[in-house]
LOTIFI-832082 format. One record per residue: residue number from 1; residue in three letters; x, y, z of N, C-alpha, C in turn. Coordinates in nm, 4 decimals, m for minus. Layout:
# residues N
<rec resi="NUM" resn="ala" n_xx="X" n_yy="Y" n_zz="Z" ca_xx="X" ca_yy="Y" ca_zz="Z" c_xx="X" c_yy="Y" c_zz="Z"/>
...
//
This chain:
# residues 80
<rec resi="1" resn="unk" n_xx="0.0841" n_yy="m0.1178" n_zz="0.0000" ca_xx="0.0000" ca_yy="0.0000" ca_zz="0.0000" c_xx="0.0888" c_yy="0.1244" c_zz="0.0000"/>
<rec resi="2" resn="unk" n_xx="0.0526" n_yy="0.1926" n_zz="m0.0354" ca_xx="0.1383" ca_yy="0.3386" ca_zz="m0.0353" c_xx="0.1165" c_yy="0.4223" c_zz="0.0181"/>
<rec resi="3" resn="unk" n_xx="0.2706" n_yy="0.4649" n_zz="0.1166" ca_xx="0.2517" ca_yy="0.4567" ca_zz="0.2295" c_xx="0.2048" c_yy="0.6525" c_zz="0.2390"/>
<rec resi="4" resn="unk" n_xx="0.1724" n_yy="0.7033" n_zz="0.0985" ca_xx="0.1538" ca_yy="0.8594" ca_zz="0.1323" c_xx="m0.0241" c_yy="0.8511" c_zz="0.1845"/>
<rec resi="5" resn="unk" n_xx="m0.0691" n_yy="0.7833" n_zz="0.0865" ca_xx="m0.2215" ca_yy="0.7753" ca_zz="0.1394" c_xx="m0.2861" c_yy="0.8062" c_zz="0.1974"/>
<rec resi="6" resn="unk" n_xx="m0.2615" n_yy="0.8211" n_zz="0.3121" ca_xx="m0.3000" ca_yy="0.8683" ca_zz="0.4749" c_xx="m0.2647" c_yy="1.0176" c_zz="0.5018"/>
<rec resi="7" resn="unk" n_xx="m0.1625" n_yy="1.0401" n_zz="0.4630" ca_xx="m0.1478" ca_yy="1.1929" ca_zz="0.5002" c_xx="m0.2252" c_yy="1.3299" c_zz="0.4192"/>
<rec resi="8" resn="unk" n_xx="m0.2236" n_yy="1.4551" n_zz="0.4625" ca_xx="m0.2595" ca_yy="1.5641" ca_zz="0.3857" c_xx="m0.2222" c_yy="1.5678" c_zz="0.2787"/>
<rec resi="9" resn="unk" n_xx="m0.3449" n_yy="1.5955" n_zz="0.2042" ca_xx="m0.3625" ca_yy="1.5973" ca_zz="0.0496" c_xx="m0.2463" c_yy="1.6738" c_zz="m0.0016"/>
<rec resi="10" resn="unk" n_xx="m0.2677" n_yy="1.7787" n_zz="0.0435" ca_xx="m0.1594" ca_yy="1.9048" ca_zz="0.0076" c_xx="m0.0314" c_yy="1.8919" c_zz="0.0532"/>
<rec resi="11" resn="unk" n_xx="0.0608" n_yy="1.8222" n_zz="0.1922" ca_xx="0.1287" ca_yy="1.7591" ca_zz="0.1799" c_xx="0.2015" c_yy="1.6647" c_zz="0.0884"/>
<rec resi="12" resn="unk" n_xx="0.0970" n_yy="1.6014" n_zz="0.0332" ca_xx="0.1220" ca_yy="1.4734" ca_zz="m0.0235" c_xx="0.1705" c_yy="1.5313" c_zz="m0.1278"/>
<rec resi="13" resn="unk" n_xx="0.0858" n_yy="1.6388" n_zz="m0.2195" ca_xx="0.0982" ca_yy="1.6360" ca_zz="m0.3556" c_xx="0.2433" c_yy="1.6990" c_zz="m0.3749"/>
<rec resi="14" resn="unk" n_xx="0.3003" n_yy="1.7991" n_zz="m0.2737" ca_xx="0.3971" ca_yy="1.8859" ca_zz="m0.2369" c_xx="0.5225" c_yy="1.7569" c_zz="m0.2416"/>
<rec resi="15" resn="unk" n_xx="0.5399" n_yy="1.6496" n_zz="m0.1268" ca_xx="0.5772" ca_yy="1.5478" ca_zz="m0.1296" c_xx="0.6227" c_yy="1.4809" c_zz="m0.3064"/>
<rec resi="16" resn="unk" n_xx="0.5148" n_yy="1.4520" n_zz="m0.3590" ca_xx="0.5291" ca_yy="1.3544" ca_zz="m0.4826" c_xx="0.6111" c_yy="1.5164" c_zz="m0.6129"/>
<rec resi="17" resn="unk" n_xx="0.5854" n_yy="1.6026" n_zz="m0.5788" ca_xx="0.6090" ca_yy="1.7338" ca_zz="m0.6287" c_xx="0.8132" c_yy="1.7267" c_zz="m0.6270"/>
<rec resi="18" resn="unk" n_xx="0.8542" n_yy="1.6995" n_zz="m0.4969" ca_xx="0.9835" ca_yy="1.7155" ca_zz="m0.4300" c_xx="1.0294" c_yy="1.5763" c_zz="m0.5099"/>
<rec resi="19" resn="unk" n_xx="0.9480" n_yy="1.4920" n_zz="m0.4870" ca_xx="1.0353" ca_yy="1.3678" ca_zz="m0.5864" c_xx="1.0642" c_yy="1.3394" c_zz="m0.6956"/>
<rec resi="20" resn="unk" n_xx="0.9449" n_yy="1.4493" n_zz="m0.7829" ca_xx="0.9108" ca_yy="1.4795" ca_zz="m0.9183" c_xx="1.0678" c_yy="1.5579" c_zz="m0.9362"/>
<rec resi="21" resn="unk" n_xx="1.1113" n_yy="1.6708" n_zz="m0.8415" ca_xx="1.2501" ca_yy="1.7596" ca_zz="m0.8666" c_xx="1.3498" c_yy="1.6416" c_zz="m0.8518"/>
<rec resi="22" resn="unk" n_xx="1.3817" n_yy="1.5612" n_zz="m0.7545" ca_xx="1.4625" ca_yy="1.4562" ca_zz="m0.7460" c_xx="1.5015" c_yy="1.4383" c_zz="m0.8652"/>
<rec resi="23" resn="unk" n_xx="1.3973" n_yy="1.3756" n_zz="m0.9259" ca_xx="1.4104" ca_yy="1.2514" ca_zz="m1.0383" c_xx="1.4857" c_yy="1.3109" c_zz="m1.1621"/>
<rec resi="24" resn="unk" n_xx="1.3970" n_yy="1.4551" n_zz="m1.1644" ca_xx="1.5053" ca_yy="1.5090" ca_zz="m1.2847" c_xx="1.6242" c_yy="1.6115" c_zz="m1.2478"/>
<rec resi="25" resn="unk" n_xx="1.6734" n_yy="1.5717" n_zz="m1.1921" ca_xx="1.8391" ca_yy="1.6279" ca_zz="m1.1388" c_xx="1.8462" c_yy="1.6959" c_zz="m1.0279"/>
<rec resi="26" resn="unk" n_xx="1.7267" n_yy="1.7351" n_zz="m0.9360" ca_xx="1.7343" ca_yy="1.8357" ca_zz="m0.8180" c_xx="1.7675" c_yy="1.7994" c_zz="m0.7368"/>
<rec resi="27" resn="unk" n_xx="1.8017" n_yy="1.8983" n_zz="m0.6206" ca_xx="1.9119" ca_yy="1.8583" ca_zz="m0.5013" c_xx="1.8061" c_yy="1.8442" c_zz="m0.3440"/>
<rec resi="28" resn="unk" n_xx="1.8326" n_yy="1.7728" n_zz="m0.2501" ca_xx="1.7333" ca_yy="1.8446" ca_zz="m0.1467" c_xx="1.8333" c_yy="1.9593" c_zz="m0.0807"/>
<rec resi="29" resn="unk" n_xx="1.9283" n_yy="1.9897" n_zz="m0.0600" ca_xx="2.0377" ca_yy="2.0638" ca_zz="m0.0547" c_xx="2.0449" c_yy="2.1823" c_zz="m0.1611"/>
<rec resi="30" resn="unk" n_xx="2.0417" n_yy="2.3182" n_zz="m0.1544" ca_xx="2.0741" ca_yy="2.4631" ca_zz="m0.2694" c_xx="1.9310" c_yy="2.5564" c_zz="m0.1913"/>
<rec resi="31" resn="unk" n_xx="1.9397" n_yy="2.6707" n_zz="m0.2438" ca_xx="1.8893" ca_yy="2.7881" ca_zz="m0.1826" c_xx="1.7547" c_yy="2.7784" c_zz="m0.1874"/>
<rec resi="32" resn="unk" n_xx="1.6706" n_yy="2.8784" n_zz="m0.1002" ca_xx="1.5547" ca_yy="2.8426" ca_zz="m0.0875" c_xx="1.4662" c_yy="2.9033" c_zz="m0.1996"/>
<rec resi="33" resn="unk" n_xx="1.5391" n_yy="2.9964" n_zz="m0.2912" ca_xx="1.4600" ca_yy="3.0564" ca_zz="m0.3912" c_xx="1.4926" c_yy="2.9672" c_zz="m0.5248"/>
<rec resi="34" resn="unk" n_xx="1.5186" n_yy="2.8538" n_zz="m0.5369" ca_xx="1.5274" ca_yy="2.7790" ca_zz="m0.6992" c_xx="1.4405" c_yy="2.7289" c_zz="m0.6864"/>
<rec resi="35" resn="unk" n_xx="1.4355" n_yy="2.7142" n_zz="m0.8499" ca_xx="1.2723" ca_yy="2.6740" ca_zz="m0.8938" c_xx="1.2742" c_yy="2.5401" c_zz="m0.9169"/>
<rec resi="36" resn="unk" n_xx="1.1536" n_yy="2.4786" n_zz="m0.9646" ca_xx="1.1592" ca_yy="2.3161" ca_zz="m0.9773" c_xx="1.2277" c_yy="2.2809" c_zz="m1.1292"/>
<rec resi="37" resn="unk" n_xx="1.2326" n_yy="2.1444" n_zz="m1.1826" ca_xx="1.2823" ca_yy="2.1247" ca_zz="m1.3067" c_xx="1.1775" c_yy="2.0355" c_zz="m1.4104"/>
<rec resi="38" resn="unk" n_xx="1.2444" n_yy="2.0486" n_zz="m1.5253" ca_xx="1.1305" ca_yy="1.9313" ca_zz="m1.5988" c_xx="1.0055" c_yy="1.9929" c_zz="m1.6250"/>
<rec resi="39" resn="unk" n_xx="0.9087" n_yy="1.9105" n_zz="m1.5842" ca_xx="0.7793" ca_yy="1.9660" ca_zz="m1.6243" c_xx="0.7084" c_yy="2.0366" c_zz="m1.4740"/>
<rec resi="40" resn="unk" n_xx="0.7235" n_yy="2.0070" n_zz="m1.3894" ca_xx="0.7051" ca_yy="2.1669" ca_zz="m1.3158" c_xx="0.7864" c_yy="2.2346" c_zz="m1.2376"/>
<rec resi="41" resn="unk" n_xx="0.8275" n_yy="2.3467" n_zz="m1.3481" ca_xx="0.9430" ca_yy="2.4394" ca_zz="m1.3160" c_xx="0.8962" c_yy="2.5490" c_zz="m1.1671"/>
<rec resi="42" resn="unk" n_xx="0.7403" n_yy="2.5562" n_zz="m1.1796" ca_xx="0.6673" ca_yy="2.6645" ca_zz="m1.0670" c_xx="0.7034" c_yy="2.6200" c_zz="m0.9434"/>
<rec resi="43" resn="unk" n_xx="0.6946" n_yy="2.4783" n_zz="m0.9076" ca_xx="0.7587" ca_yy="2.4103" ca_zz="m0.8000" c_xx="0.8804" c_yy="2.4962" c_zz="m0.7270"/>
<rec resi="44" resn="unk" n_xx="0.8919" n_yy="2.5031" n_zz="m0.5710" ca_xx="1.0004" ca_yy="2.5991" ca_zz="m0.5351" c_xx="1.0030" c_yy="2.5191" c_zz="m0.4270"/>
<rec resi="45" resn="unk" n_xx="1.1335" n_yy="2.4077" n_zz="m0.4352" ca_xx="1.1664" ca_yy="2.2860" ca_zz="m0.3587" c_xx="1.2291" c_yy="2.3284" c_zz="m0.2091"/>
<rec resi="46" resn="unk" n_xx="1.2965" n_yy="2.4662" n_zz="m0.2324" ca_xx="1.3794" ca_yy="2.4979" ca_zz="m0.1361" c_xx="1.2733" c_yy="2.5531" c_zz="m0.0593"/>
<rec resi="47" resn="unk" n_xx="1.2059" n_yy="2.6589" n_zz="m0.0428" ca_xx="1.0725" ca_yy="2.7039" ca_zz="0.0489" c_xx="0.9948" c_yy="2.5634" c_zz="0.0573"/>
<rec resi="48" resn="unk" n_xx="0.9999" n_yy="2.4824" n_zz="0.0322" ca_xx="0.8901" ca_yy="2.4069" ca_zz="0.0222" c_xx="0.9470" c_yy="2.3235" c_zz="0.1475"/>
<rec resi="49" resn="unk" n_xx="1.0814" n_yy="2.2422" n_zz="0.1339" ca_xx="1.1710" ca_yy="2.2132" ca_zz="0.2703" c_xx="1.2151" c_yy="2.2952" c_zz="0.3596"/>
<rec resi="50" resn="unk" n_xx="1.2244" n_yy="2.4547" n_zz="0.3569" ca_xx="1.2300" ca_yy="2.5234" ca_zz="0.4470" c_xx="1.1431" c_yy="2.5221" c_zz="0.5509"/>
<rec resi="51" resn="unk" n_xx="0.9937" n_yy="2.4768" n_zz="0.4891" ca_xx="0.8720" ca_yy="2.5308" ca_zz="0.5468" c_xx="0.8345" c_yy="2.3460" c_zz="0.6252"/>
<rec resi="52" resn="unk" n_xx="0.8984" n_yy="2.2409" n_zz="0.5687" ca_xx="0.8883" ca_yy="2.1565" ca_zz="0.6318" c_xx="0.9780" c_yy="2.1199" c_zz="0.7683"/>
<rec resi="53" resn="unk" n_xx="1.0547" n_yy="2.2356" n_zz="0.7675" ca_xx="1.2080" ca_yy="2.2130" ca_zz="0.8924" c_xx="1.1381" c_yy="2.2918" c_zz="0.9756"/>
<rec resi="54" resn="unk" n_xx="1.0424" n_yy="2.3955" n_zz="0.9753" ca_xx="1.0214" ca_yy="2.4573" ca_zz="1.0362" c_xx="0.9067" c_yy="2.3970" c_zz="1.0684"/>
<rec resi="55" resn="unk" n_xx="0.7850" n_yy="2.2934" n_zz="1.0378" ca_xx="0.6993" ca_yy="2.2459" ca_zz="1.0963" c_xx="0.7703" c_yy="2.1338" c_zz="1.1900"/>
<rec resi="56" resn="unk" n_xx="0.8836" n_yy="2.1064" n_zz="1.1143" ca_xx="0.9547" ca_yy="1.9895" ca_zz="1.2343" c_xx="0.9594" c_yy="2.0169" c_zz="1.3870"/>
<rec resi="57" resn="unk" n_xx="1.0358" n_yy="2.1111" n_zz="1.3578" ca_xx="1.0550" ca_yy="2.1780" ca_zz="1.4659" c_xx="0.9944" c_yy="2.2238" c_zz="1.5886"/>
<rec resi="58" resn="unk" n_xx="0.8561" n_yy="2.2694" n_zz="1.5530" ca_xx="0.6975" ca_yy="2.3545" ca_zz="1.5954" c_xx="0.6670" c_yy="2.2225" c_zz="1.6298"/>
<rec resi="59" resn="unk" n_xx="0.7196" n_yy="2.0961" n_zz="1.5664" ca_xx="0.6127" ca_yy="1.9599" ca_zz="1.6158" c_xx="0.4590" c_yy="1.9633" c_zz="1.5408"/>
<rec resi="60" resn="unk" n_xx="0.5003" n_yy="1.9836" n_zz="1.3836" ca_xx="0.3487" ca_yy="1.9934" ca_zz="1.3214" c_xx="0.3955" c_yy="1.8629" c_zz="1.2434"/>
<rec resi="61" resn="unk" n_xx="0.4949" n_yy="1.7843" n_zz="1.2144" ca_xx="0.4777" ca_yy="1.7019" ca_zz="1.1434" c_xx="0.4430" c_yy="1.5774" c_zz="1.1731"/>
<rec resi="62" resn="unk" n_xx="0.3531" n_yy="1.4914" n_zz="1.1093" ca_xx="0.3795" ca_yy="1.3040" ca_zz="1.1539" c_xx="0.4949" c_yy="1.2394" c_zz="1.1370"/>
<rec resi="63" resn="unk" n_xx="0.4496" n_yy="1.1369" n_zz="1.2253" ca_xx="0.6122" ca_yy="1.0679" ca_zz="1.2112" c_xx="0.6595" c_yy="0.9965" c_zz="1.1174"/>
<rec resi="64" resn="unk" n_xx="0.5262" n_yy="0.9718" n_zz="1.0028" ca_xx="0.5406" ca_yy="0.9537" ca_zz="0.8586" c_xx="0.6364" c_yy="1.0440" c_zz="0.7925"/>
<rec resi="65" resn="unk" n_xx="0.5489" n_yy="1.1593" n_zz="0.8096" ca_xx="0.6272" ca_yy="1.3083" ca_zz="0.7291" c_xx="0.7246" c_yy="1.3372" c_zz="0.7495"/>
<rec resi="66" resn="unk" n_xx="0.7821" n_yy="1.2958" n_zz="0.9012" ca_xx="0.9216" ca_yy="1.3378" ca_zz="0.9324" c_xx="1.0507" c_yy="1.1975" c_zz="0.8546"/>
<rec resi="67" resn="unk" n_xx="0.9460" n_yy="1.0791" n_zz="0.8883" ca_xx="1.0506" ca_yy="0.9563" ca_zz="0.8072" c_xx="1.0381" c_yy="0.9768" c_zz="0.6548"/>
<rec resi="68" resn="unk" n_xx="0.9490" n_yy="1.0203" n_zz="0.6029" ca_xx="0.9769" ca_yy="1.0682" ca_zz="0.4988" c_xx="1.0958" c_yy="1.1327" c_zz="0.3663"/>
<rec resi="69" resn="unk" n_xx="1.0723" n_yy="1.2543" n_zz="0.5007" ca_xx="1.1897" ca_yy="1.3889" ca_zz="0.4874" c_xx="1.3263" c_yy="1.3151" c_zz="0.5358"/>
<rec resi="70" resn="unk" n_xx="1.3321" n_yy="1.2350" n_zz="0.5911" ca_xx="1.4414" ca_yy="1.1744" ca_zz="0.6570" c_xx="1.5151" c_yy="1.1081" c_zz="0.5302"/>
<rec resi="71" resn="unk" n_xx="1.4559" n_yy="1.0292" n_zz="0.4739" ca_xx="1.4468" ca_yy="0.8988" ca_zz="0.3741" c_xx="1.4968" c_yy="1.0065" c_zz="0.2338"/>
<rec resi="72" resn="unk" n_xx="1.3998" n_yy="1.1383" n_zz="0.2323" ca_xx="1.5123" ca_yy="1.2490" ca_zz="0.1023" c_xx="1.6763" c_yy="1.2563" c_zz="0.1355"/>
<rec resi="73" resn="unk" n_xx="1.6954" n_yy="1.3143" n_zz="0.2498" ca_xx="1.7749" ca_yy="1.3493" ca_zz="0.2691" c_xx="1.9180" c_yy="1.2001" c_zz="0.2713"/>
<rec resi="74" resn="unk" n_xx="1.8290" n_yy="1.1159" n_zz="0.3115" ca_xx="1.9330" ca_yy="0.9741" ca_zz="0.3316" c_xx="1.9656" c_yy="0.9519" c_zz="0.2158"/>
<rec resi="75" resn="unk" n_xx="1.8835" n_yy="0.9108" n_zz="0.1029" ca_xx="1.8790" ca_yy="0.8852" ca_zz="m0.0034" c_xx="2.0069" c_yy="0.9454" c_zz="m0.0988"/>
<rec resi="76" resn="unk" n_xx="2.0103" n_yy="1.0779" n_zz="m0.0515" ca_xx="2.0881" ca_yy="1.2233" ca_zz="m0.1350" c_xx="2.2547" c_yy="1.1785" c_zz="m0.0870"/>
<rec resi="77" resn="unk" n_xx="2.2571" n_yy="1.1928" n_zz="0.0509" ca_xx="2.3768" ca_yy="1.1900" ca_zz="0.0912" c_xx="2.4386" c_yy="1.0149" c_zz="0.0162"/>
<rec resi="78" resn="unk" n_xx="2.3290" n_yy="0.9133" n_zz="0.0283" ca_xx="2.4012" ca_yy="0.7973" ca_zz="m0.0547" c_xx="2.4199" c_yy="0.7721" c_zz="m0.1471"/>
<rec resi="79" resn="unk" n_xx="2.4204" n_yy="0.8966" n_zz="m0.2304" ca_xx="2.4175" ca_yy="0.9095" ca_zz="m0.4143" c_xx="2.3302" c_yy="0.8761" c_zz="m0.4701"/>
<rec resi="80" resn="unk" n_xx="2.1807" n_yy="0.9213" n_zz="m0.3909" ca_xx="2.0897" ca_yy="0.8933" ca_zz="m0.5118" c_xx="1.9984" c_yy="0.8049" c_zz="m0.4271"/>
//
């Protein structure tokens, strides 16, 4: 089952949005004002994880959302 399902819609889509930048060359790492790549360039990956470090933090995220964000960042540092 997949495991976004359960969470906020708008999360989610934001989520599959960040993996969408992944896939075609983006970093979770670079400034908070670059834009997305590929086919949606409007995407703005860096505010978009800014704004998720800062719900971390506040304690707004699940512990989905946070293993999630965890699992980008792991992923990055192991080449991919």
């Amino acid at each position: 089952m997949d495991p976004l399902w359960c969470l906020d819609p708008d999360w989610n889509r934001s989520y599959r949005r960040m993996l969408g930048y992944l896939a075609a060359g983006g970093t979770v790492i670079g400034p908070v004002n670059r834009t997305g790549l590929g086919d949606d360039p409007s995407f703005r990956p860096g505010a978009w994880l800014r704004k998720q470090a800062k719900a971390r933090t506040e304690g707004k995220l699940t512990e989905q959302q946070t293993a999630l964000l965890d699992a980008l960042h792991a992923a990055e540092a192991a080449g991919g």
